[in-house]
Backbone as a chain_set.jsonl record, in Angstrom:
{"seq": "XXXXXXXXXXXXXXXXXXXXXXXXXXXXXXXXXXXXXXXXXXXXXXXXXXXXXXXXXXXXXXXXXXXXXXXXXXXXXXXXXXXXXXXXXXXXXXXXXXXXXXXXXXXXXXXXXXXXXX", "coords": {"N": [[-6.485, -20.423, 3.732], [-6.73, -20.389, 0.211], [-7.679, -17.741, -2.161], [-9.384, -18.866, -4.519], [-10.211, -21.272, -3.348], [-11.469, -20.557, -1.6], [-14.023, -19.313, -2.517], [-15.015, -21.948, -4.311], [-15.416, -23.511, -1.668], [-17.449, -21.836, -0.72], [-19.074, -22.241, -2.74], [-20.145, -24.527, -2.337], [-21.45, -24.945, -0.106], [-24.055, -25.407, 1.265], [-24.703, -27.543, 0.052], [-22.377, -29.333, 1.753], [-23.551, -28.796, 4.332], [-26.347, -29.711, 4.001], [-25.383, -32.896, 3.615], [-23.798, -33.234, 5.714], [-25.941, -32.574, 7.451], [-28.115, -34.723, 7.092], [-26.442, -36.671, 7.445], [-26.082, -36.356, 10.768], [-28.113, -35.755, 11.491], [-29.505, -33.673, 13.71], [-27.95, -30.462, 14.337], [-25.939, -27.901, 15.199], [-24.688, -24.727, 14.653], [-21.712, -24.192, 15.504], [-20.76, -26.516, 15.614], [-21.512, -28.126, 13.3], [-19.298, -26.224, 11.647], [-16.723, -27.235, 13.173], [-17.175, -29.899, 12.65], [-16.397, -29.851, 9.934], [-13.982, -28.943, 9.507], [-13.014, -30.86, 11.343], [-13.141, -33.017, 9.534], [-11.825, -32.431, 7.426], [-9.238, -32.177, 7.937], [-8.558, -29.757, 8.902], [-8.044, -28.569, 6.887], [-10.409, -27.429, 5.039], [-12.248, -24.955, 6.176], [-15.184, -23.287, 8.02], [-16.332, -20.332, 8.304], [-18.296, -18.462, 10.34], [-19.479, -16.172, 9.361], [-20.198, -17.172, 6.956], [-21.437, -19.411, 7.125], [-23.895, -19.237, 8.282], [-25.574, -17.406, 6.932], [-25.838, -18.678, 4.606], [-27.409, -21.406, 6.124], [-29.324, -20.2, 6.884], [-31.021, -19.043, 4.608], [-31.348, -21.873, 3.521], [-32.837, -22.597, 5.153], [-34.899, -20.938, 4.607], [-36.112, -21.394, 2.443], [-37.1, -23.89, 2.941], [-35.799, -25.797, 3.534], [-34.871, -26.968, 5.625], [-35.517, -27.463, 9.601], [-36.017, -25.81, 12.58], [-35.077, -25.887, 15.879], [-34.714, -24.835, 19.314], [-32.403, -24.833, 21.899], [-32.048, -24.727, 25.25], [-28.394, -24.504, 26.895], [-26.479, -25.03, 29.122], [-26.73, -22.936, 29.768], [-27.335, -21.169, 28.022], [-29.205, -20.396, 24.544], [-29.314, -22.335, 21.974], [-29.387, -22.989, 18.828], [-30.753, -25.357, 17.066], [-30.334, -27.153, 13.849], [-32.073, -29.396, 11.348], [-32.572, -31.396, 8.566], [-36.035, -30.785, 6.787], [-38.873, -32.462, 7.489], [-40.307, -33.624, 5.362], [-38.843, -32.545, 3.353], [-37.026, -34.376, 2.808], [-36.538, -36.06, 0.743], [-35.875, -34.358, -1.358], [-33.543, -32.876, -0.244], [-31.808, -35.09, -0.512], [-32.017, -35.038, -3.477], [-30.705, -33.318, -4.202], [-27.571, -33.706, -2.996], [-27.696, -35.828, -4.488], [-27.358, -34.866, -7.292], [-24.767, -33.111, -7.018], [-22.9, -35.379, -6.201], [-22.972, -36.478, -8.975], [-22.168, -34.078, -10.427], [-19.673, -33.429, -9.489], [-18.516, -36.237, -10.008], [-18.416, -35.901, -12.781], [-16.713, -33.61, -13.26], [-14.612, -34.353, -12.133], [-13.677, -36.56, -14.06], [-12.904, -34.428, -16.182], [-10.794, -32.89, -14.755], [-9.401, -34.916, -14.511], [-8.547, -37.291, -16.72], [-8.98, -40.495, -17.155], [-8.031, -41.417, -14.758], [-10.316, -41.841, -13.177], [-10.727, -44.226, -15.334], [-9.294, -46.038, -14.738], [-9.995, -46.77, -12.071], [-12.479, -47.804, -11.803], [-11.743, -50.37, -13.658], [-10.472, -51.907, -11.946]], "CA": [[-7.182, -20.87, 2.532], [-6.123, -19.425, -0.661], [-9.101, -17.223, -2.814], [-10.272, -20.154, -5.106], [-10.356, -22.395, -1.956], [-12.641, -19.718, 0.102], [-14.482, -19.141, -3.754], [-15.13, -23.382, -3.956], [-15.922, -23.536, -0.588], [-18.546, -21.102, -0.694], [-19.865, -22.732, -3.501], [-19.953, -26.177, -2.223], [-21.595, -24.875, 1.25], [-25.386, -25.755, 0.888], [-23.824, -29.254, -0.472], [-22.048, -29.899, 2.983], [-24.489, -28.745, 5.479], [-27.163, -31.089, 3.464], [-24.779, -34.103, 3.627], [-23.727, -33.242, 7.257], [-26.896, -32.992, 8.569], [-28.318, -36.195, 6.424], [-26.071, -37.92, 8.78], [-26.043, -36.451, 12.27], [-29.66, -34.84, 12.19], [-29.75, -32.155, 14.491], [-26.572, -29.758, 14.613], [-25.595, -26.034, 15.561], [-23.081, -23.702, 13.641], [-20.464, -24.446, 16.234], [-20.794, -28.183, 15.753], [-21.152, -27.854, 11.211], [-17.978, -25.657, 11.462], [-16.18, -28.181, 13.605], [-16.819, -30.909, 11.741], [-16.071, -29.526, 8.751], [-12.525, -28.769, 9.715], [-12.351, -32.314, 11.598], [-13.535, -34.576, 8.503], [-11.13, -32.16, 6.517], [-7.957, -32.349, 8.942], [-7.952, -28.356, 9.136], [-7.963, -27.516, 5.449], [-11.338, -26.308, 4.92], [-12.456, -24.178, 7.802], [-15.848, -22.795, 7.735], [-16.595, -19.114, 9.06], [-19.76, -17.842, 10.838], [-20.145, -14.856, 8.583], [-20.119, -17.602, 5.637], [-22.156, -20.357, 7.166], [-25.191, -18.564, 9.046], [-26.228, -17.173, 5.678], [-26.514, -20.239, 4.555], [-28.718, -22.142, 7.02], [-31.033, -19.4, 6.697], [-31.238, -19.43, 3.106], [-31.683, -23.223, 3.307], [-34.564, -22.373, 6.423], [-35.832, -20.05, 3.836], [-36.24, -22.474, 1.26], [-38.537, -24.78, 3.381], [-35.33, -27.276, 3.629], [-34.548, -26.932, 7.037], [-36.399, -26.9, 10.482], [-35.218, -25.623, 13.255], [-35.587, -25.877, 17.409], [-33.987, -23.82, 20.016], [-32.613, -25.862, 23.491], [-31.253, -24.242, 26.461], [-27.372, -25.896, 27.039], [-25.746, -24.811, 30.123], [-27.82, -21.507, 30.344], [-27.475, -20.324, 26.552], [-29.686, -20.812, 23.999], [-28.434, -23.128, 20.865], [-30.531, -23.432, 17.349], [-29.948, -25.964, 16.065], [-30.744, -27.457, 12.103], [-32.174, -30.099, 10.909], [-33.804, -31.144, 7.459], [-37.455, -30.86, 7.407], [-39.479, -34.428, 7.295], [-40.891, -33.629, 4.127], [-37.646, -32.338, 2.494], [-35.756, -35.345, 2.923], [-36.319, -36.344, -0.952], [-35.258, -32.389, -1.935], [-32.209, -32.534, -0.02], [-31.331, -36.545, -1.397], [-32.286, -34.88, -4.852], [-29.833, -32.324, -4.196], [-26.843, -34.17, -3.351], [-26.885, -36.519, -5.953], [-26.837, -33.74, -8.342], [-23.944, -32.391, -6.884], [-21.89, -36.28, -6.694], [-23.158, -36.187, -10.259], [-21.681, -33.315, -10.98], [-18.309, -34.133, -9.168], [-18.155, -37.132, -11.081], [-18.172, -35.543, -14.199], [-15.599, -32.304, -12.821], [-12.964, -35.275, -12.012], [-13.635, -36.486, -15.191], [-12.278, -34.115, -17.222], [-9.667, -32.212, -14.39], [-8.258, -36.164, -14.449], [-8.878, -37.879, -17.708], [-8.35, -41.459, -17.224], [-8.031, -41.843, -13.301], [-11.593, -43.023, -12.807], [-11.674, -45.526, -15.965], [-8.53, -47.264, -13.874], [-10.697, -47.072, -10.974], [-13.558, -48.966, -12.685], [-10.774, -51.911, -14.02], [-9.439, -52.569, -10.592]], "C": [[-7.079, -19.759, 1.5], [-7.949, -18.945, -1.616], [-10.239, -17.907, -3.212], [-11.047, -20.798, -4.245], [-12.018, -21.729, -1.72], [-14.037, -19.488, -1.042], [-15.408, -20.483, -3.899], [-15.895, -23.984, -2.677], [-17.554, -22.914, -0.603], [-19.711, -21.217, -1.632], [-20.602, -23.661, -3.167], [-21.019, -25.849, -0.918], [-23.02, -25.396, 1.58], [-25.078, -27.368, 0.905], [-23.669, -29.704, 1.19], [-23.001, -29.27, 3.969], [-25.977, -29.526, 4.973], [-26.816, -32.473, 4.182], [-24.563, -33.935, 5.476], [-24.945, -33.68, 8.065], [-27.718, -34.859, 7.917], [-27.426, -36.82, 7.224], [-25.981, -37.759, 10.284], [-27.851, -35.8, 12.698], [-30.067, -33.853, 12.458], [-28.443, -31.876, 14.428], [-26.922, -28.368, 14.912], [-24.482, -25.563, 15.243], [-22.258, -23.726, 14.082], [-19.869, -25.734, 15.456], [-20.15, -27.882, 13.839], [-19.961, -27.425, 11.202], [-16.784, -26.31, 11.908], [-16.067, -29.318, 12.996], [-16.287, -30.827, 10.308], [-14.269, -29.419, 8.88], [-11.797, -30.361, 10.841], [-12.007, -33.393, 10.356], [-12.757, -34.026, 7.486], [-9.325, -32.43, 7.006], [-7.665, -30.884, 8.59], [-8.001, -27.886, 7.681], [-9.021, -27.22, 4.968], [-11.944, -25.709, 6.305], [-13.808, -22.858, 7.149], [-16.254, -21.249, 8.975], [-17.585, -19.081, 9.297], [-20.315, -17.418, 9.901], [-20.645, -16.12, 6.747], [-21.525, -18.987, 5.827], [-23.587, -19.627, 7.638], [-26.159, -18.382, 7.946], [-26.802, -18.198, 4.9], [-27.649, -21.037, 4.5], [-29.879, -21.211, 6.356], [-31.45, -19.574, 5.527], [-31.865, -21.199, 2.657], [-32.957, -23.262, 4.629], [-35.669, -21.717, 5.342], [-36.248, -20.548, 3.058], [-37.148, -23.356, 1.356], [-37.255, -26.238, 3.464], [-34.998, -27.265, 4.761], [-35.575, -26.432, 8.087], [-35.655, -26.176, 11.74], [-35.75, -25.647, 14.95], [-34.216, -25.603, 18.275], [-33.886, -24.782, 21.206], [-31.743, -24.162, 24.084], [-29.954, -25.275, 27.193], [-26.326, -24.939, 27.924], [-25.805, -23.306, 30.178], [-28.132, -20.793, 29.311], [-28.207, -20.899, 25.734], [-29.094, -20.888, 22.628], [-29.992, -22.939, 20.322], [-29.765, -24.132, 16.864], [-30.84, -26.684, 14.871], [-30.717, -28.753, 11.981], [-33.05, -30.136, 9.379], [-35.224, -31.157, 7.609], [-37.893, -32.382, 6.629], [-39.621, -34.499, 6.252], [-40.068, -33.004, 2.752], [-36.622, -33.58, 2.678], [-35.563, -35.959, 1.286], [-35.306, -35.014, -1.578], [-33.861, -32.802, -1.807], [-31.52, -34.244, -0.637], [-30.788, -35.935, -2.514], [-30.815, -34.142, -4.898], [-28.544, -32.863, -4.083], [-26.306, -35.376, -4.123], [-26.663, -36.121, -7.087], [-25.305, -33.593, -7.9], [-22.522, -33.862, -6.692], [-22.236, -36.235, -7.916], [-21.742, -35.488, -10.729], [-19.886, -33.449, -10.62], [-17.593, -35.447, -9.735], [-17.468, -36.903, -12.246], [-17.044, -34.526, -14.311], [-14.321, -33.646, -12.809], [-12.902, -36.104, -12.874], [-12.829, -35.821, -15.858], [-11.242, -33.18, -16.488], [-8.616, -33.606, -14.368], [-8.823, -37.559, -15.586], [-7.916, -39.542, -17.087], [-7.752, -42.579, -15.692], [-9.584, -42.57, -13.082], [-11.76, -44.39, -13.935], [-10.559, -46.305, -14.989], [-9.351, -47.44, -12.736], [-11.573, -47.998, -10.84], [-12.802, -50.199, -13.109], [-11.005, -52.355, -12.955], [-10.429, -53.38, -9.671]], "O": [[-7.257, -18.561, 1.722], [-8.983, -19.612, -1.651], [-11.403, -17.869, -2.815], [-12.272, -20.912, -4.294], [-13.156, -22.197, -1.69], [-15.137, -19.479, -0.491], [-16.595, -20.286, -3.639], [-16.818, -24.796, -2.737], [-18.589, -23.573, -0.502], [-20.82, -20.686, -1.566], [-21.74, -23.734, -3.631], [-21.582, -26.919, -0.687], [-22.891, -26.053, 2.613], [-25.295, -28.153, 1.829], [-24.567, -30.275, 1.809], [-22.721, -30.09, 4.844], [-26.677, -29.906, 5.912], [-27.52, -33.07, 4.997], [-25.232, -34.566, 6.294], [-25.092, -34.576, 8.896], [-27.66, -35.915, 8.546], [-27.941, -37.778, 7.801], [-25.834, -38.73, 11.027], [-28.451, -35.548, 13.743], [-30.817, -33.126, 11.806], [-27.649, -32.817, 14.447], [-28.038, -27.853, 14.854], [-23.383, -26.01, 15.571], [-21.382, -23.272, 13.347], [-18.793, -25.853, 14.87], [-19.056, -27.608, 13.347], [-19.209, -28.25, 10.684], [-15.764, -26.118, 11.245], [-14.957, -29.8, 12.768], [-15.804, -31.782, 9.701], [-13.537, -30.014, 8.09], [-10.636, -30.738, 11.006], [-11.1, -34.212, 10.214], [-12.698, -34.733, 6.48], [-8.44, -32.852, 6.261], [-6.604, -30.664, 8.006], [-7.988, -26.674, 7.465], [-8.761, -26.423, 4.067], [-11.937, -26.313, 7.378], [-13.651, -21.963, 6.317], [-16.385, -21.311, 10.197], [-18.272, -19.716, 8.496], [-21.359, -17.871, 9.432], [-21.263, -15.742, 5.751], [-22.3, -19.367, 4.95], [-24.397, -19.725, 6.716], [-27.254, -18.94, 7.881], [-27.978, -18.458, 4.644], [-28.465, -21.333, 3.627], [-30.864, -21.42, 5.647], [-32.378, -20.37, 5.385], [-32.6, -21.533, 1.728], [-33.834, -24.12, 4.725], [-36.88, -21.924, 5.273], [-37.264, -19.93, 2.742], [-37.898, -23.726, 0.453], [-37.615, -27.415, 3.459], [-34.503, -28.393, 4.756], [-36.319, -25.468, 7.905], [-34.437, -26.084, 11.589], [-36.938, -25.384, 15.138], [-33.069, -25.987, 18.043], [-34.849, -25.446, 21.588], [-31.217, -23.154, 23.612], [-30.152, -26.331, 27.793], [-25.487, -24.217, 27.385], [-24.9, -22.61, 30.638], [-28.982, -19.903, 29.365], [-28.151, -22.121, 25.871], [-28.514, -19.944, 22.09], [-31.1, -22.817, 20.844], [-28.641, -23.977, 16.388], [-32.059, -26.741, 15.035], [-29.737, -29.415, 12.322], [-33.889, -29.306, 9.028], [-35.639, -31.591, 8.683], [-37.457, -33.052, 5.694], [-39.107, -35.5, 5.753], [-40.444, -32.97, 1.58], [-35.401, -33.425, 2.641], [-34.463, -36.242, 0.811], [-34.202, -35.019, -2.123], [-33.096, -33.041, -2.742], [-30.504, -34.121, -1.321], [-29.593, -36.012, -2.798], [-29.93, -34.514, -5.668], [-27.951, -32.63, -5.136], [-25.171, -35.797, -4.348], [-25.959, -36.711, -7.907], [-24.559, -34.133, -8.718], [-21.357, -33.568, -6.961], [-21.306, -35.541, -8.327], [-20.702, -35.974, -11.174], [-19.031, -33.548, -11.5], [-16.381, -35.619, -9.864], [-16.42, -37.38, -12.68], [-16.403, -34.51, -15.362], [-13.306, -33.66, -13.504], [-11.877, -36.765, -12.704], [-11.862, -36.455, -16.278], [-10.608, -32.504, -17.298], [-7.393, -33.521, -14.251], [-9.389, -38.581, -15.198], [-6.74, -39.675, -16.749], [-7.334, -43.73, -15.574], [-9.767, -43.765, -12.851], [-12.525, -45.333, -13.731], [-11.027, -47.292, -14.421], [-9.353, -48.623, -12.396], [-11.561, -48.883, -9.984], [-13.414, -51.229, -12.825], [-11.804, -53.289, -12.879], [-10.01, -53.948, -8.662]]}, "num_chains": 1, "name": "protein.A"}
């Protein structure tokens, strides 16, 4: 992944561990990093040192809860949103299709009004 990419990425990262968990629930930084590079086919690929920070930051925030299992003798944390952040984190990624809307807008003038015809 070239600078921009890892730059983009790192922007975007809050964004996809929202949306991720909004659909599977519970996860663990193995799992987020895995899917991220499944649902991409290998071209974004999320690091430890990049995601961990993250979570916490989004634990720290009051948007995430978290609970610890024991899974074949090691102990997993894994992330979910909290009950009472589920509006927050909604709020949050429809800002951010919003805002993607409007970015492919003007990097592709004229591709979404054909989209809208068809």
């Amino acid at each position: 992944m070239n600078t921009t990419s890892h730059q983009l990425l790192k922007g975007s990262l809050s964004a996809i561990i929202l949306k991720l968990l909004a659909d599977s629930q519970w996860m663990y930084g193995y799992e987020i990093c895995q899917k991220v590079k499944q649902l991409t086919d290998g071209q974004l690929r999320i690091t430890e040192g990049a995601l961990y920070p993250a979570l916490y930051k989004l634990e720290a925030d009051g948007l995430l809860i978290t609970k610890t299992l024991v899974v074949e003798g090691r102990a997993r944390k894994y992330y979910s949103i909290a009950q009472d952040q589920q509006g927050t984190a909604e709020d949050r990624l429809a800002q951010i299709e919003q805002f993607l809307y409007q970015l492919q807008r003007i990097l592709t003038p004229g591709h979404l009004s054909k989209l809208s015809t068809t």
